[in-house]
Each structure stands twice: as C-alpha cells, then as structure tokens.
Backbone as CSV, one residue per row, in Angstrom:
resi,resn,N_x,N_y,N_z,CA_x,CA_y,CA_z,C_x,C_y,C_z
1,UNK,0.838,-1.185,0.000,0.000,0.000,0.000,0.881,1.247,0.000
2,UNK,0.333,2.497,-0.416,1.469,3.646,-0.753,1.308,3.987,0.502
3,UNK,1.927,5.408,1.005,2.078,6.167,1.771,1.864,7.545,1.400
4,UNK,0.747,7.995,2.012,0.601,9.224,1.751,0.270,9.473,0.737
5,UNK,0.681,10.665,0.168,0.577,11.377,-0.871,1.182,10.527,-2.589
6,UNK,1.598,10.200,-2.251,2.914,9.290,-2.879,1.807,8.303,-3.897
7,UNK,1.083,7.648,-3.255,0.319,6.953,-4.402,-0.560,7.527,-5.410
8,UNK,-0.421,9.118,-5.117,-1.390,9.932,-6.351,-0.814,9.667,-7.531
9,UNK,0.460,9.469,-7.672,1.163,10.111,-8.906,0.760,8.618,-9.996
10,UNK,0.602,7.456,-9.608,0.395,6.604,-10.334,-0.943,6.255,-10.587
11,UNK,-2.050,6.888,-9.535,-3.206,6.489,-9.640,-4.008,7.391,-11.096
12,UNK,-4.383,6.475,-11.781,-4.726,6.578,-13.199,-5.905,7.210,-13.250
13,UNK,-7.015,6.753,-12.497,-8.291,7.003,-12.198,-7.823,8.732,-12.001
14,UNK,-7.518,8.735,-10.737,-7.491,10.404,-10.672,-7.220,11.334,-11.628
15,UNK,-6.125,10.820,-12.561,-5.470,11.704,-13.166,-5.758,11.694,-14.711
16,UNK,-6.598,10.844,-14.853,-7.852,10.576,-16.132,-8.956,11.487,-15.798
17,UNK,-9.603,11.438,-14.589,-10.721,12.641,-13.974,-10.362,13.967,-14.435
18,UNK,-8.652,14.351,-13.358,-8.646,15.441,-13.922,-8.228,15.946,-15.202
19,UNK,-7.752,15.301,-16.133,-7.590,15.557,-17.449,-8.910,15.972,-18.297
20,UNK,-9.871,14.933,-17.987,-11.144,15.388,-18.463,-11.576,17.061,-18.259
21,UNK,-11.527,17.081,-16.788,-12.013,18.334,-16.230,-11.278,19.454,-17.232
22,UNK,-9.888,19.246,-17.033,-8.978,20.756,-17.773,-9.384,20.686,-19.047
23,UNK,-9.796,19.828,-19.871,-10.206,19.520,-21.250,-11.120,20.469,-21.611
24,UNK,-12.238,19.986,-20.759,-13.733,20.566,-20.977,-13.417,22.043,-20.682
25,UNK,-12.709,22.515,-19.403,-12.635,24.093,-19.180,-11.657,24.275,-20.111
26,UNK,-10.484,23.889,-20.952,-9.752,24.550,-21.976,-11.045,24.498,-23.217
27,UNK,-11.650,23.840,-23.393,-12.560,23.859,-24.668,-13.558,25.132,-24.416
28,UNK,-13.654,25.757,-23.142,-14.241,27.060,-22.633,-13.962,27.933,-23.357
29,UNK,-12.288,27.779,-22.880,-11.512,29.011,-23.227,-11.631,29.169,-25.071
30,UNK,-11.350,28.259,-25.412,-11.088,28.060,-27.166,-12.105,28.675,-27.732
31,UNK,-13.731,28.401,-26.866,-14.642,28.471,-27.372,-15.463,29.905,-27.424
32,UNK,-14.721,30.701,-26.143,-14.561,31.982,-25.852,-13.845,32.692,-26.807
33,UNK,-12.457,32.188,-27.568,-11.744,33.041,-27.820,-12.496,32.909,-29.240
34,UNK,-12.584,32.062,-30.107,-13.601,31.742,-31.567,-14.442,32.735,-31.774
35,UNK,-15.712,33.033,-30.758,-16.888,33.109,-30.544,-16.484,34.934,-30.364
36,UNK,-15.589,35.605,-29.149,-15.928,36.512,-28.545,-14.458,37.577,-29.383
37,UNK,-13.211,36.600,-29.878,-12.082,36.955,-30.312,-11.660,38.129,-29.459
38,UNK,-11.487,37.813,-28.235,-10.880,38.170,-26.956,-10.507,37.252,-26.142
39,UNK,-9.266,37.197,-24.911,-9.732,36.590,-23.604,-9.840,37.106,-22.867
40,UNK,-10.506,36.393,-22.146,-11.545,36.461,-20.576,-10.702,35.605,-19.811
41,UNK,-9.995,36.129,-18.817,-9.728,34.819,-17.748,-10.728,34.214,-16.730
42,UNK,-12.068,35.028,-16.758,-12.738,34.604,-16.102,-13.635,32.909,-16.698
43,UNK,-13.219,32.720,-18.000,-13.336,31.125,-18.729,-12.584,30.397,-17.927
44,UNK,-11.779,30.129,-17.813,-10.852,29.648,-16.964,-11.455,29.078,-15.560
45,UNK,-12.027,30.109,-14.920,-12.368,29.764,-13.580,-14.315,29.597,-13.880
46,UNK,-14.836,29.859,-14.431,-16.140,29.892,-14.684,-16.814,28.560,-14.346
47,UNK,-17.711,28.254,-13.873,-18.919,27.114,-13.922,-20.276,27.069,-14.405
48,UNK,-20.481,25.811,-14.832,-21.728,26.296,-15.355,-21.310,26.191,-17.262
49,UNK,-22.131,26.000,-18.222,-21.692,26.364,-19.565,-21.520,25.438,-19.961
50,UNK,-21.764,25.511,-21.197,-21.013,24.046,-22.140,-19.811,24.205,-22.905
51,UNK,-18.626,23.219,-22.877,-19.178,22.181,-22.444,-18.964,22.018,-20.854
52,UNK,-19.145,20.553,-19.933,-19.869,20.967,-18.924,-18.237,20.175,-18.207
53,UNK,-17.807,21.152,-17.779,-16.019,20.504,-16.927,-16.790,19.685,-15.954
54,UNK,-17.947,20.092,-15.075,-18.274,18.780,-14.219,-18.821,17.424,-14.744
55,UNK,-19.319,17.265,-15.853,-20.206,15.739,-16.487,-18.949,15.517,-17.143
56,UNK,-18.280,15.982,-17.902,-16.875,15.726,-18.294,-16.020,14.857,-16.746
57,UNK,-15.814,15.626,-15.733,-14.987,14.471,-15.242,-15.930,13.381,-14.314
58,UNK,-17.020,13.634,-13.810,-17.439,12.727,-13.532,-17.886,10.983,-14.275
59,UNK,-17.554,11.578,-16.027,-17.986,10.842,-16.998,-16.561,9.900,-16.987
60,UNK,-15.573,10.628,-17.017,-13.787,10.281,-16.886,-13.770,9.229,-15.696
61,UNK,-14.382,9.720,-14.518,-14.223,8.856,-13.308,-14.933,7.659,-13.344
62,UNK,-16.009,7.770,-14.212,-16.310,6.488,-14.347,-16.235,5.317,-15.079
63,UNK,-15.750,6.114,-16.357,-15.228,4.945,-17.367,-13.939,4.578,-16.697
64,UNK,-12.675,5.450,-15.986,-11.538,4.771,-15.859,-11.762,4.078,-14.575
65,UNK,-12.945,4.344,-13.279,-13.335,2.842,-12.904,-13.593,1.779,-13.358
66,UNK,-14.273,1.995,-13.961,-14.891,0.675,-14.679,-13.634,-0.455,-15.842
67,UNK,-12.848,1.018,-16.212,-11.452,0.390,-16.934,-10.311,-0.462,-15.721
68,UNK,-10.626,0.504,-14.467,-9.071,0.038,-13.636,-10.221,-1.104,-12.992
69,UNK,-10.987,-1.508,-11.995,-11.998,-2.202,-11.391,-12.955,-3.013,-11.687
70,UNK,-13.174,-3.152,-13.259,-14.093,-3.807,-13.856,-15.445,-3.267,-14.132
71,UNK,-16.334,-3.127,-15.073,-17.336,-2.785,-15.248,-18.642,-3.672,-14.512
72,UNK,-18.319,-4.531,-13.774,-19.474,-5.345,-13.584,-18.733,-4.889,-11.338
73,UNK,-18.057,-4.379,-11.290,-17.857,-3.858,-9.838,-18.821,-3.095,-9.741
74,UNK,-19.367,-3.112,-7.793,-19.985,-1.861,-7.196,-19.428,-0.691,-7.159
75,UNK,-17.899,-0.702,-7.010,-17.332,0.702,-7.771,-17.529,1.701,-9.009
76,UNK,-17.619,0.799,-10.022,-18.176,1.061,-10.781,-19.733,1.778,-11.138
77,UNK,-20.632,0.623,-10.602,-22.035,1.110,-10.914,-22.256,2.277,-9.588
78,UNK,-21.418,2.537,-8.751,-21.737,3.661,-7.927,-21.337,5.339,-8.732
79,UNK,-20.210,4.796,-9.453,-19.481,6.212,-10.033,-20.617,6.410,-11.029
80,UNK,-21.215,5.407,-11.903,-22.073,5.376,-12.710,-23.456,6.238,-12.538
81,UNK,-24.006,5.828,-11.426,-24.617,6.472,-10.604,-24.966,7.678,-10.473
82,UNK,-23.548,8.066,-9.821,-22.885,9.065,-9.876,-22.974,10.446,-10.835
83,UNK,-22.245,9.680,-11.871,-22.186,10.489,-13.234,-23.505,10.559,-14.225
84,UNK,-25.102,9.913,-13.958,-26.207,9.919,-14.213,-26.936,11.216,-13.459
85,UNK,-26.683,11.345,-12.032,-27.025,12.227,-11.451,-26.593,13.712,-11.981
86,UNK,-25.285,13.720,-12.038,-24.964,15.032,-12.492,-24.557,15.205,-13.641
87,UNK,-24.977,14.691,-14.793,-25.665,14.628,-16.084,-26.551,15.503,-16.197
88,UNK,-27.885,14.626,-15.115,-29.341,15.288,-15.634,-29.288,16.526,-14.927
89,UNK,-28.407,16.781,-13.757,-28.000,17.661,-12.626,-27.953,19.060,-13.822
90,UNK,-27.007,19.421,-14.881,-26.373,19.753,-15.827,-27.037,20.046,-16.742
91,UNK,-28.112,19.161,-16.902,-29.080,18.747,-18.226,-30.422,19.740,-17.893
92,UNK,-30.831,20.078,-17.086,-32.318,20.569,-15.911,-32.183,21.922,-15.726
93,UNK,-30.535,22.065,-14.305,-30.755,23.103,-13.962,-29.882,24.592,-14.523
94,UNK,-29.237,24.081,-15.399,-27.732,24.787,-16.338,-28.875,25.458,-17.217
C-alpha cells in the first residue's frame, strides 16, 4: 500500500478525472476566444456552460473505474450512478 501522498502520482483514475475536467474548461476558453475573439480569464475559472467541466470528469471517473476495477464492480455502478445524477443535474438546472 502507498504512503501518503505518494500513491497519487500513479493512480490513473485520478489523473484521467482530472484531465477530463482541464479539457472541458480549456474547450471554454477556445470556445470563448472563436466566438468573442478576446480573452476572458474569467473562462478559466467559470462554472456552469457548455461544455460541462463537471459531467466531463465525472464521466472520466467512471469509465476509468470501470477500466481500472471492472465494469461489472460496485465501484463502478456507484461512479455510474454518480455520473447519471450530475448529467441530468447539468441537463435541468444549467
């Protein structure tokens, strides 16, 4: 078992999540600069908008469960879950 901090750097899951996340908020920015041909740093930090940096990594967290843990795990169908909720979460109140 790692120690500490120390087992982040290999854990895949996490670092698949957050890749998703910076994805979706760089596709902000891109989509800002196209659209408005300025920047805003406030893209960057913004929530809310499409596309959606939160269903983006919650979507990440659950496929690379289901990749590192198996798709037929309760890990899995919980992240699943999970990422259904704040989908429609996204889908409703955005």
């Amino acid at each position: 078992m790692e120690n500490g901090l120390q087992g982040i750097w290999i854990n895949k899951v996490f670092w698949i999540t957050n890749l998703s996340w910076v994805t979706a908020q760089g596709l902000k920015v891109v989509i800002g600069l196209v659209t408005e041909k300025k920047f805003n740093f406030n893209w960057i930090l913004r929530t809310g908008g499409m596309p959606s940096a939160h269903s983006a990594a919650v979507v990440g967290l659950a496929f690379s469960l289901g990749k590192e843990v198996g798709f037929s795990s309760p890990l899995f169908a919980m992240s699943c879950f999970f990422a259904l909720m704040t989908l429609f979460d996204a889908q409703t109140w955005r």
